[in-house]
Structure formats: C-alpha cells, structure tokens
C-alpha positions in Angstrom: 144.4 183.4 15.6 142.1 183.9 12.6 142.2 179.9 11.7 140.6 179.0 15.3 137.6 181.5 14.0 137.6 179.9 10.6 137.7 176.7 11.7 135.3 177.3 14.4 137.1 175.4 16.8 139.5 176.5 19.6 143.3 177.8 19.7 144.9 174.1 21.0 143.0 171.9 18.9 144.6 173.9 15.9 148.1 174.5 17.4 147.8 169.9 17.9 146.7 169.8 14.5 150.2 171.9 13.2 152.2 169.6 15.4 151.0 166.7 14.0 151.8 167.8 10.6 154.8 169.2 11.4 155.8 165.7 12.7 154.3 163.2 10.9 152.7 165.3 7.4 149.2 164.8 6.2 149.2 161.3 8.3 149.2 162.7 11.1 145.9 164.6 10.3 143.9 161.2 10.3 141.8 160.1 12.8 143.5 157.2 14.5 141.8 154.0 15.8 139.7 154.4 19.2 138.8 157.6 18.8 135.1 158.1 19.7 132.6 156.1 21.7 132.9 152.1 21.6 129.8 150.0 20.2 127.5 148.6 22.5 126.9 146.0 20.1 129.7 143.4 19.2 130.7 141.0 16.9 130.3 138.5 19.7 126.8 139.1 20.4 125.7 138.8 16.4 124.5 135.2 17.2 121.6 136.5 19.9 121.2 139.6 17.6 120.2 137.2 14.4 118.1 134.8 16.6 116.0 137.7 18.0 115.7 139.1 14.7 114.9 136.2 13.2 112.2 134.9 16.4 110.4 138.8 15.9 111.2 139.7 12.0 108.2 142.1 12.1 108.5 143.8 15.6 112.1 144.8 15.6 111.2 146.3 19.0 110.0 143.5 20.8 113.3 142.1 19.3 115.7 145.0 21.1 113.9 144.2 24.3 114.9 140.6 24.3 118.2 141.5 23.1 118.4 143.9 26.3 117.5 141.8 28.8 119.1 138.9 27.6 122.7 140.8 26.8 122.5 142.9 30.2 123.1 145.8 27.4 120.8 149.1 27.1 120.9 150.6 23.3 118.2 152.1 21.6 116.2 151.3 17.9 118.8 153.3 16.0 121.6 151.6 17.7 120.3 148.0 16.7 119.3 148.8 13.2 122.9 150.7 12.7 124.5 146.8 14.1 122.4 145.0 11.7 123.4 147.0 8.6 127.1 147.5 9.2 126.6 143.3 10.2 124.9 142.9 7.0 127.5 144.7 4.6 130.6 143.7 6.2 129.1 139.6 5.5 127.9 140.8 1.9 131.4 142.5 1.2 133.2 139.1 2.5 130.7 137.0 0.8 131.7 138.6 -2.6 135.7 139.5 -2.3 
C-alpha cells in the first residue's frame, strides 16, 4: 500500500484510520481522551507540590525528593517542572477568563 510507505507507519493503522473516516468523517481522525500515558502528577497532589516548592524555591531538586518520598510517587525534573507550568497556566488562564 504506497500510503503505509508514505506515512511511514504500518498497513492496519491506515486501514483503522479509513474506517474511522468512513464512519464518523474527519472526527473520527482526532485523538480521543485517554490516549497516551497518565500523569504521575495530579491535580490532587498541587497542594504538596506548591509547599515544596515554596519550602526549596532555589533547589527545585531537593524539592522533587521531598515530593517523592512524601507522595510515594517516582517522576523525574522534567516531569515536575512540566506539572508546575501546565499548573501555572491553567490558574493564570482561569484567573483572567
């Protein structure tokens, strides 16, 4: 199928994706909610996140290790300073609407 060697990507995936249009049109090409890997940070846990924070504003790290041990949760840097701007523009974006 010279699409799957366009696309790069293999003959089922394609065949789902004409399916899916066929059945439901170009809303059936979205991605739908729960796709990919769940965050290991919550919206639940934003009250030990900002008190860590806040306790080690200039050692972010020493902050995740608290935040590890005291959430009984492993993440890395990236992961923590990925919560803490998505946190940070969702309050800024209620803030002002």
């Amino acid at each position: 199928m010279e699409i799957v060697s366009i696309l790069g990507s293999r003959e089922m995936t394609v065949n789902n994706w004409l399916k899916r249009y066929e059945s439901e049109g170009f809303e059936g090409l979205r991605t739908r909610a729960g796709r990919g890997r769940k965050a290991i940070l919550q919206a639940v846990d934003l009250a030990q996140v900002k008190a860590a924070v806040k306790q080690s504003r200039q050692r972010i790290e020493a902050a995740r290790a608290e935040l590890e041990e005291s959430l009984g949760k492993e993440f890395s840097h990236s992961s923590l300073k990925r919560f803490l701007k998505k946190t940070l523009a969702a309050t800024l974006e209620l803030e002002s609407g």
